[in-house]
C-alpha positions as a Markdown table, in Angstrom:
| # | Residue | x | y | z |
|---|---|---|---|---|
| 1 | Unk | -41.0 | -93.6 | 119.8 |
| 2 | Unk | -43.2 | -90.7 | 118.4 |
| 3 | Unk | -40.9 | -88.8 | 116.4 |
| 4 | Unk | -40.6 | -84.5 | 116.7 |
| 5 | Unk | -42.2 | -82.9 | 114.1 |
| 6 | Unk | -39.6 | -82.5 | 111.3 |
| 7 | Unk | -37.4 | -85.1 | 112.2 |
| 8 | Unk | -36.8 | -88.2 | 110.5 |
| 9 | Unk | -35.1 | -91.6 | 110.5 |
| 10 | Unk | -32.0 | -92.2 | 108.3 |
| 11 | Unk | -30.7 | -95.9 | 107.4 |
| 12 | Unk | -27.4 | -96.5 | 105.0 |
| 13 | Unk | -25.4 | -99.6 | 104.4 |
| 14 | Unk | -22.3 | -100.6 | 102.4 |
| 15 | Unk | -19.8 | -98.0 | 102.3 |
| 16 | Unk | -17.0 | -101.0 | 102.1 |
| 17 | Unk | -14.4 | -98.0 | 102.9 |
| 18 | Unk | -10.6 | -99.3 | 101.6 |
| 19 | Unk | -12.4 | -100.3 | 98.5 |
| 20 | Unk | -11.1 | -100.0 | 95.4 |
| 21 | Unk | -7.9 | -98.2 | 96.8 |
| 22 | Unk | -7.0 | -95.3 | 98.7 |
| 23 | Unk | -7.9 | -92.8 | 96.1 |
| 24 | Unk | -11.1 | -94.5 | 95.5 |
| 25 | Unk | -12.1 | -94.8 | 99.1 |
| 26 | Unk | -10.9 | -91.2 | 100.5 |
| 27 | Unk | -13.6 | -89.6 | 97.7 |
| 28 | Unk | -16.3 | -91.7 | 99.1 |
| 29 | Unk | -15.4 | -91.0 | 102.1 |
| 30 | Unk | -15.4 | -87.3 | 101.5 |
| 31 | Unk | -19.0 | -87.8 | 100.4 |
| 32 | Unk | -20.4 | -89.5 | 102.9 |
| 33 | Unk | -19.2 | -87.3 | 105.5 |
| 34 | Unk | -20.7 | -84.3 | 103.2 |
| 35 | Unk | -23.9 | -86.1 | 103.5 |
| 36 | Unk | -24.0 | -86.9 | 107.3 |
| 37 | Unk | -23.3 | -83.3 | 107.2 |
| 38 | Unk | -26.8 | -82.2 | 105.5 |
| 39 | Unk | -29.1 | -84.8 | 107.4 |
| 40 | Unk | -28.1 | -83.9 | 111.3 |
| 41 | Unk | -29.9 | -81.0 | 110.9 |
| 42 | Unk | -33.6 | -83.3 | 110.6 |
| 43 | Unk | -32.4 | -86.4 | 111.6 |
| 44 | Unk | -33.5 | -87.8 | 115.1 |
| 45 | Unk | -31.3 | -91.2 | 114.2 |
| 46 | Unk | -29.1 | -92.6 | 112.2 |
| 47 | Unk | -28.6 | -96.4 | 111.4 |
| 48 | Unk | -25.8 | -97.5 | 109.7 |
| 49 | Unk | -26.8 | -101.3 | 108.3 |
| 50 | Unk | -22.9 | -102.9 | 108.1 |
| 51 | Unk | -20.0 | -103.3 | 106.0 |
| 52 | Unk | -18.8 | -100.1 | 106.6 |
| 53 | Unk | -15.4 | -100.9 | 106.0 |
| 54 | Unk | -14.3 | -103.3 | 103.1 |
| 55 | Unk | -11.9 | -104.5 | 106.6 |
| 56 | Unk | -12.3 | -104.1 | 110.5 |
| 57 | Unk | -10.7 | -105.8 | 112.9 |
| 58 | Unk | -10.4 | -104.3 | 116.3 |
| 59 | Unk | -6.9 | -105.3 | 118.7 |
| 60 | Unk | -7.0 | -104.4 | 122.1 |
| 61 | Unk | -5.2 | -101.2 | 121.5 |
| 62 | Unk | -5.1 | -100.8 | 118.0 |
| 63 | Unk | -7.8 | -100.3 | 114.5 |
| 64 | Unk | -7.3 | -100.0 | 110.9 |
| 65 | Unk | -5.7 | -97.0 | 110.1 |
| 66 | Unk | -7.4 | -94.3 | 108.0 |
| 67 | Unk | -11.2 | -93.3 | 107.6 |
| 68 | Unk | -10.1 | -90.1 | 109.9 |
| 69 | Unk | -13.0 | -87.8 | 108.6 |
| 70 | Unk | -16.1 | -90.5 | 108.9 |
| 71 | Unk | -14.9 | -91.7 | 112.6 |
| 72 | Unk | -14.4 | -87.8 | 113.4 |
| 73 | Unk | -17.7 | -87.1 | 112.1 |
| 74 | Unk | -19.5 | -89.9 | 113.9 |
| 75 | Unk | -18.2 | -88.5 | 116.5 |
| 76 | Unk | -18.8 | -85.3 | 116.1 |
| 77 | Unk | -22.6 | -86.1 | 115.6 |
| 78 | Unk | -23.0 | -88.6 | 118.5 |
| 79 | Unk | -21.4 | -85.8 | 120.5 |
| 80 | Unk | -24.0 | -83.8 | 119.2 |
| 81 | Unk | -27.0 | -85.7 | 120.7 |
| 82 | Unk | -27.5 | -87.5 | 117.9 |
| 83 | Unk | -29.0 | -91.1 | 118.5 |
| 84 | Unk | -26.5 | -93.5 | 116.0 |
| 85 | Unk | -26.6 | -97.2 | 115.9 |
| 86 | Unk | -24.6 | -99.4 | 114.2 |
| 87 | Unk | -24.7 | -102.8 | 112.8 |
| 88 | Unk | -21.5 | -105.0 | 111.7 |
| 89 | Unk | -21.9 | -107.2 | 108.4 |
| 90 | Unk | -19.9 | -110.0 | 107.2 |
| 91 | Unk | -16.8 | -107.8 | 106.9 |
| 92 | Unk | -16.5 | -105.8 | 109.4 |
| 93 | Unk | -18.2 | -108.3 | 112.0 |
| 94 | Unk | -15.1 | -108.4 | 114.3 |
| 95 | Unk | -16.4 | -104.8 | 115.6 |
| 96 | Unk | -15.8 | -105.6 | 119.7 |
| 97 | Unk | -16.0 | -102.2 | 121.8 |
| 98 | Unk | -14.3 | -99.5 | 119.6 |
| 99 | Unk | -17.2 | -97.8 | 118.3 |
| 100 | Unk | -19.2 | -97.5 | 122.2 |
| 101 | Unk | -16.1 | -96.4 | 123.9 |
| 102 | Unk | -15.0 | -94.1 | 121.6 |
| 103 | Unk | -17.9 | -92.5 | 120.4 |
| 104 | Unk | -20.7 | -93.6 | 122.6 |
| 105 | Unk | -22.3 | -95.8 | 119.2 |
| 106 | Unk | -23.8 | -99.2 | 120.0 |
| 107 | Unk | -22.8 | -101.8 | 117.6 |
| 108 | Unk | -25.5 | -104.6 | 117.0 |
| 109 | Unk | -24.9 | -108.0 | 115.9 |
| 110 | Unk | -28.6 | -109.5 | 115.2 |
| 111 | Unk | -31.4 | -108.4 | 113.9 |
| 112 | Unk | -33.0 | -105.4 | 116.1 |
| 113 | Unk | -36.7 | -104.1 | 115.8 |
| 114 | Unk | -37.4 | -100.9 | 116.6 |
| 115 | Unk | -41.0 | -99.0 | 116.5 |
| 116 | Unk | -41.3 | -95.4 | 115.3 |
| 117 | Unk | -44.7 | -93.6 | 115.4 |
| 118 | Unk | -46.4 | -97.1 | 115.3 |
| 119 | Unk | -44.6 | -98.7 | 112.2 |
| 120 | Unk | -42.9 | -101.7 | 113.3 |
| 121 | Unk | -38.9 | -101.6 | 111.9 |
| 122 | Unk | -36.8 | -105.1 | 111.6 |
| 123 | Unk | -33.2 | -103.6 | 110.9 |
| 124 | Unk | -30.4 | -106.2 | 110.1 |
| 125 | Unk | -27.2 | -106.2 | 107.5 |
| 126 | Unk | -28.5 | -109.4 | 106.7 |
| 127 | Unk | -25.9 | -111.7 | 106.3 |
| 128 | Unk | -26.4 | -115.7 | 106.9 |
| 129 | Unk | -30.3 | -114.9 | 107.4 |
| 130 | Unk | -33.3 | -117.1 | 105.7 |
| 131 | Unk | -32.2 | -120.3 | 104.0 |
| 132 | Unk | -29.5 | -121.7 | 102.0 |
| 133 | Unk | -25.6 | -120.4 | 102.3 |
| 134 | Unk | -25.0 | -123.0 | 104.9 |
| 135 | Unk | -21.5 | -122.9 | 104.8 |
| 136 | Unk | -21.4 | -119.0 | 105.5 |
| 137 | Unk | -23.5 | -119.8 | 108.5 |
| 138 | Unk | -21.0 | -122.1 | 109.7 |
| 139 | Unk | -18.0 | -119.8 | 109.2 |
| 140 | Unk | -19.8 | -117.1 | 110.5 |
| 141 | Unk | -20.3 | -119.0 | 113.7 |
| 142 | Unk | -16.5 | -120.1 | 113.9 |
| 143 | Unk | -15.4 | -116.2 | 113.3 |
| 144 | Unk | -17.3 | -114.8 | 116.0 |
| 145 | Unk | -16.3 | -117.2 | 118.3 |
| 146 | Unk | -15.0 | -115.8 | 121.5 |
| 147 | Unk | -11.8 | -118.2 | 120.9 |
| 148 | Unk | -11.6 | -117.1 | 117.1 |
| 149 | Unk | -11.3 | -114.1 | 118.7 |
| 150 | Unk | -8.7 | -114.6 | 121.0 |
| 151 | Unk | -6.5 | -116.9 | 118.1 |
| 152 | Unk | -6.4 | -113.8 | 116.2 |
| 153 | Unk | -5.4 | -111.3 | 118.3 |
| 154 | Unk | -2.5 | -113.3 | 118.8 |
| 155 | Unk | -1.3 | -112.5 | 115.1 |
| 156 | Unk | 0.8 | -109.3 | 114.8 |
| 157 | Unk | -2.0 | -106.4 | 113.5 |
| 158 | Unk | 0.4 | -105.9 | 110.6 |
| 159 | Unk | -0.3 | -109.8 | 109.3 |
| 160 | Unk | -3.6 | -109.8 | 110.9 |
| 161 | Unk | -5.4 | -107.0 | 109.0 |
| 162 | Unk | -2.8 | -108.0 | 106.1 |
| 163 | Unk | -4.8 | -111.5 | 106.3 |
| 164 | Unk | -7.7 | -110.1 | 106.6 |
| 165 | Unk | -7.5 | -108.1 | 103.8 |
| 166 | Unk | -6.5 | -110.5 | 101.6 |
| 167 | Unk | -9.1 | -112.9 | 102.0 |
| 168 | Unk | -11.7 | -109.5 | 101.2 |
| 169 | Unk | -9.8 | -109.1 | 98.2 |
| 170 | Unk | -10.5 | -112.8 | 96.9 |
| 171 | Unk | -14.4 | -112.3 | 97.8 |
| 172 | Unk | -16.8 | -110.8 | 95.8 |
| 173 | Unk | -15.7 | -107.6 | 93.4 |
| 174 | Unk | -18.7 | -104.9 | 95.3 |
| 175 | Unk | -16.8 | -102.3 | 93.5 |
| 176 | Unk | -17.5 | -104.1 | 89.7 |
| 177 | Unk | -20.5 | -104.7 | 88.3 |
| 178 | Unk | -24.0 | -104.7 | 89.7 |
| 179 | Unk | -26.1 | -107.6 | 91.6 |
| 180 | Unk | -29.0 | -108.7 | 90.2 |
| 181 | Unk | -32.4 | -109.4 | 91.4 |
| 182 | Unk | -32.8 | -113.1 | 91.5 |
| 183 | Unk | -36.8 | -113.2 | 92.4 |
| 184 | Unk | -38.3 | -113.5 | 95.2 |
| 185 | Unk | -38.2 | -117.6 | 95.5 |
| 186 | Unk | -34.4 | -117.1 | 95.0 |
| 187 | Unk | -33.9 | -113.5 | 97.5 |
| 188 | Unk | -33.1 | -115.2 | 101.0 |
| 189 | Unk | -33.6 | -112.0 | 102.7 |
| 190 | Unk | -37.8 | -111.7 | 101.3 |
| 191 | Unk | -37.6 | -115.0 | 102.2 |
| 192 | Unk | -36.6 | -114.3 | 106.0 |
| 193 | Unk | -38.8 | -111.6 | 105.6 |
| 194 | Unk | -41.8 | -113.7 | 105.0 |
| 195 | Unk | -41.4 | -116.0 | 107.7 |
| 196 | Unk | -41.0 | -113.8 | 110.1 |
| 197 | Unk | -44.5 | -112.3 | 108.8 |
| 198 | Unk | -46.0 | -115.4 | 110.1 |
| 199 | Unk | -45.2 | -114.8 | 113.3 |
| 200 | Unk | -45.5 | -111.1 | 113.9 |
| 201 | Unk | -45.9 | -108.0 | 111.8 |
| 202 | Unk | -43.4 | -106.1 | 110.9 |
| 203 | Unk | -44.3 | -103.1 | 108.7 |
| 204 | Unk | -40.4 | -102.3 | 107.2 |
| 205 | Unk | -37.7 | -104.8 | 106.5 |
| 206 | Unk | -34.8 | -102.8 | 106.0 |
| 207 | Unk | -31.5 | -104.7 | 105.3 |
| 208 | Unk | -28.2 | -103.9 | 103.7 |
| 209 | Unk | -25.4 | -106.9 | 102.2 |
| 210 | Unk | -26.8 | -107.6 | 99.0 |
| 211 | Unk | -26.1 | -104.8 | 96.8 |
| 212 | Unk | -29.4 | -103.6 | 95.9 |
| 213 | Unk | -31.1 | -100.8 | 96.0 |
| 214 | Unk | -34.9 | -101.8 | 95.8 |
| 215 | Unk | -38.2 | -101.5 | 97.6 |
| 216 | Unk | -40.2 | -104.6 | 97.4 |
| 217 | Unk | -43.7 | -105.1 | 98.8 |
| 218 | Unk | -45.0 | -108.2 | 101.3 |
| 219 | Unk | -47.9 | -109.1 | 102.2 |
| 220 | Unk | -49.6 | -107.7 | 105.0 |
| 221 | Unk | -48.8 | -104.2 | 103.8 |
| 222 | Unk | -44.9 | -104.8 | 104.6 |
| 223 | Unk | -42.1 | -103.8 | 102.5 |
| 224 | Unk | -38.7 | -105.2 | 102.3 |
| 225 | Unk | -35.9 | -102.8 | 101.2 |
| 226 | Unk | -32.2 | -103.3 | 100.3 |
| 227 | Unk | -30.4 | -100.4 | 101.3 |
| 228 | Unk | -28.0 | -100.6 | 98.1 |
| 229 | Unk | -24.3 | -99.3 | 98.9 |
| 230 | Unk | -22.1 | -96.4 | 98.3 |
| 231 | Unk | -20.0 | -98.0 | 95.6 |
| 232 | Unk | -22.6 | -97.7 | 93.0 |
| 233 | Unk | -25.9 | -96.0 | 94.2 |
| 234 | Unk | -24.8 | -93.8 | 97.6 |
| 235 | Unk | -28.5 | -94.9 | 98.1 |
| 236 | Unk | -29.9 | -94.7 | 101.5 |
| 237 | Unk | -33.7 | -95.1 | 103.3 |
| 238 | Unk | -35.5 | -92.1 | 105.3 |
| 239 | Unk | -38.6 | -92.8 | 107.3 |
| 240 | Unk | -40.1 | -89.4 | 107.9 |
| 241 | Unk | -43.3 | -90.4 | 110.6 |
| 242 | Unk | -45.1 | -91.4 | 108.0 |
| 243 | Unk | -43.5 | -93.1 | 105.2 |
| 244 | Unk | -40.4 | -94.8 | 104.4 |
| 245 | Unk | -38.7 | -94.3 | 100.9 |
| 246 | Unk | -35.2 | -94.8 | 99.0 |
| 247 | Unk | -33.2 | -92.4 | 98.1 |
| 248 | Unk | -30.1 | -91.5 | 96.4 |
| 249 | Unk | -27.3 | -88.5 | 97.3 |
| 250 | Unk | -26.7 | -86.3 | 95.0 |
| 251 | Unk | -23.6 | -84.5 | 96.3 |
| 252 | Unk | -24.0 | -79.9 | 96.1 |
């Protein structure tokens, strides 16, 4: 895709929305719909890299409550004409129909490449990718199981999204604290990154789920970024035809 002169490509990841608490989350909330707000006007897409909410599971016939103002304003955008993809991460990856019948928003579950004015993308939250965490790959596999699935839905939404919730709240504190940068022998994400350099070029890596926000060069001329998140940074990526850089909202 040649982009129109002007426009640009947006990525964000992270938002974990229900994190800390209500308070905590409506704020962020508030900001990020300010800041949707002030790209549409350039932005020929938007990719939102996972873990949007802290918890999602979809029912047949029923969602989390709350996050009013950033579903409206997806909404509102993709109703616009605006091209927005998302992706699900590790906890919002039970994300089954909601999102594209609602608002007309394909949700992604792998790794996608896309290809804008001849830069080769390779989008992905990045969860269970490159080596090691072998027994998140495992679980991952049993919770997207259609049959997982199906168990679940059994469960009343009250103790199902109870449940879920509390087994987000005994995972890692992404609202405390800061992740570190382990190296690159250590960063399974550059790792994935590399490999899949052997086999093809890919000129951007962009990925979300670890909490960074960093820009990291590859060989080959290739860079590897971390989105960040919107507990910390409110970081986000913007290709605009001709290069890709990180950036960080500062609200008006």
């Amino acid at each position: 895709m040649q982009l129109p002169i002007g426009k640009k490509v947006y990525f964000a990841s992270d938002f974990h929305l229900g994190l800390p608490d209500k308070e905590g989350s409506l704020a962020r909330e508030k900001r990020i719909c300010q800041w949707l707000d002030e790209i549409k006007a350039d932005a020929a897409a938007l990719y939102l890299v996972g873990d949007l909410f802290d918890v999602w599971f979809e029912y047949r016939n029923v969602v989390p409550k709350g996050y009013t103002r950033f579903l409206g304003k997806l909404a509102e955008l993709s109703d616009g004409g605006l091209q927005i993809e998302v992706f699900t991460g590790n906890h919002d990856l039970w994300m089954r129909g909601y999102f594209e019948d609602e608002m007309n928003i394909p949700v992604h579950h792998a790794p996608l490449r896309r290809e804008y004015n001849g830069k080769k993308f390779l989008i992905a939250h990045g969860d269970g990718l490159g080596p090691g965490d072998h027994g998140y790959k495992l679980l991952k596999k049993v919770l997207r199981s259609p049959l997982s699935q199906w168990l679940y839905r059994r469960i009343h939404p009250v103790t199902g999204l109870g449940v879920a919730g509390w087994f987000s709240r005994m995972g890692p504190k992404h609202d405390t604290g800061e992740a570190l940068f382990l190296g690159p022998e250590k960063e399974w994400l550059i790792q994935y990154s590399l490999d899949v350099l052997k086999r093809e070029h890919v000129d951007y890596f962009l990925f979300g789920h670890r909490h960074l926000a960093i820009e990291y060069p590859l060989p080959q001329n290739s860079l590897y970024v971390n989105l960040g998140d919107w507990l910390k940074y409110d970081s986000y990526a913007v290709y605009d035809g001709k290069e890709l850089q990180l950036k960080y909202y500062k609200a008006k």
